[in-house]
C-alpha positions as CSV (number, residue, x, y, z in Angstrom):
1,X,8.5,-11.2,2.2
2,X,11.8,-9.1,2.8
3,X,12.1,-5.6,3.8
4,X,12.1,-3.5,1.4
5,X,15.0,-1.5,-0.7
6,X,14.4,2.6,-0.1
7,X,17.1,5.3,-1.4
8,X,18.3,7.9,0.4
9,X,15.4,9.7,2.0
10,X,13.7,11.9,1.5
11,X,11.0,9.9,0.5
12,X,7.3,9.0,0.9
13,X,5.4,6.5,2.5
14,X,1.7,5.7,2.5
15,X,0.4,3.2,5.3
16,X,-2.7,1.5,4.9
17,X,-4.0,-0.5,7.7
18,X,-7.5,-2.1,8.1
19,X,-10.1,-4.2,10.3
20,X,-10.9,-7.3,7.8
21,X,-14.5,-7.8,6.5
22,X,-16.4,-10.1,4.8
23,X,-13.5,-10.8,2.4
24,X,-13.8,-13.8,0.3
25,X,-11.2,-15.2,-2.2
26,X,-12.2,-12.6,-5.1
27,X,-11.4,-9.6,-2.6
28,X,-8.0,-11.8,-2.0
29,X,-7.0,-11.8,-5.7
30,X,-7.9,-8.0,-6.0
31,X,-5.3,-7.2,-2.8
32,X,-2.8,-9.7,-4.7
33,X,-3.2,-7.4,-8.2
34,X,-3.1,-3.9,-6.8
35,X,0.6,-4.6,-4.9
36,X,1.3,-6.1,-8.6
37,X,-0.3,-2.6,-10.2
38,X,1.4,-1.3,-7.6
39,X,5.2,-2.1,-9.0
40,X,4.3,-0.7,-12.4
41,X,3.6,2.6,-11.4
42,X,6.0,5.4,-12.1
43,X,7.6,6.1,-8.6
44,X,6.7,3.3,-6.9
45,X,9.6,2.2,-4.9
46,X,8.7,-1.0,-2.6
47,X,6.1,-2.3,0.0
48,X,6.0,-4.1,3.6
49,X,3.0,-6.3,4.9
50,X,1.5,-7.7,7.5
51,X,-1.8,-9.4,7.4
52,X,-4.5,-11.0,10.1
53,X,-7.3,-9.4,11.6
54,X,-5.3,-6.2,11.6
55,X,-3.6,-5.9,8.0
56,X,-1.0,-3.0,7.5
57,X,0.6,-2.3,4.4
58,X,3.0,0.4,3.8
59,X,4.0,1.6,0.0
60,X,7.2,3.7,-0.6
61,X,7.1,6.1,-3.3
62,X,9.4,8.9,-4.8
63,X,7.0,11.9,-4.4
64,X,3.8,13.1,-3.4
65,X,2.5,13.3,-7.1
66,X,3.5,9.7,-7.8
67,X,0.7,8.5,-4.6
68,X,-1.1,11.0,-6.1
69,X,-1.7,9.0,-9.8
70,X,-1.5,5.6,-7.7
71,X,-5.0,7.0,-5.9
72,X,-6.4,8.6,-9.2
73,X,-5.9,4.9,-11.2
74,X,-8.8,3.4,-12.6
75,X,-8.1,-0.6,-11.2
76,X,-7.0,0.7,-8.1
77,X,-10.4,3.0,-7.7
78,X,-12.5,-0.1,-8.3
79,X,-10.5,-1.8,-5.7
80,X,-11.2,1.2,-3.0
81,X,-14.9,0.4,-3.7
82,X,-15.3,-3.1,-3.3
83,X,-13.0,-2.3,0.2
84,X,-15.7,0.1,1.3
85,X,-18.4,-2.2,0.3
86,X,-17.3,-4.9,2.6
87,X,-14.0,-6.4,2.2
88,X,-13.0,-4.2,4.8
89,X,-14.9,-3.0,8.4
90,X,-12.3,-0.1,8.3
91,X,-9.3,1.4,6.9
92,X,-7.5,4.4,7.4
93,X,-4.6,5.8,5.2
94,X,-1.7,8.0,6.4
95,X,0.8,9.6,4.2
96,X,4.2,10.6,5.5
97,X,7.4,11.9,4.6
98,X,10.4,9.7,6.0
99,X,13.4,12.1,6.9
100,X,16.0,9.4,7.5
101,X,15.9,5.7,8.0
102,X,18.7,2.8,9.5
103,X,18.9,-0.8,10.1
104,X,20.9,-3.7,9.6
105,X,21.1,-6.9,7.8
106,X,19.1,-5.8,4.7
């Protein structure tokens, strides 16, 4: 995985970290579709990830309404639930605007 391309901020980013679960190879596939569902969403911009005990993932998107529709989908609903049902000992999700960013050899 690379890091990913953002424009110019202003932008949005929504950081998902969790404690693993029980989470078998069916709860693997579901984390493997949503960052596909994820790309076909209108203002969807990239994502980072890290995985292990402690998995973070962080989406970019263009604006708050765009995370908004992401949370409100239908696959990605069913996908919070089976989290919550044991997939997942814990999560937390933070939403933030990023005012600037920098780097090098991207």
């Amino acid at each position: 995985m690379k890091i990913a391309e953002t424009p110019k901020a202003p932008y949005y980013a929504v950081i998902f970290t969790i404690v693993a679960g029980d989470i078998d190879k069916e709860d693997a596939g579901i984390s493997t579709r949503m960052a596909e569902l994820a790309y076909e969403q209108d203002g969807f911009i990239g994502m980072e990830a890290a995985s292990g005990e402690l998995g973070i993932m962080v989406s970019y998107w263009d604006s708050l309404d765009a995370i908004q529709s992401w949370r409100k989908n239908t696959e990605h609903q069913v996908a919070q639930k089976a989290g919550k049902s044991g997939a997942f000992s814990a999560f937390k999700v933070r939403i933030s605007k990023v005012e600037r960013d920098y780097g090098f050899g991207i």
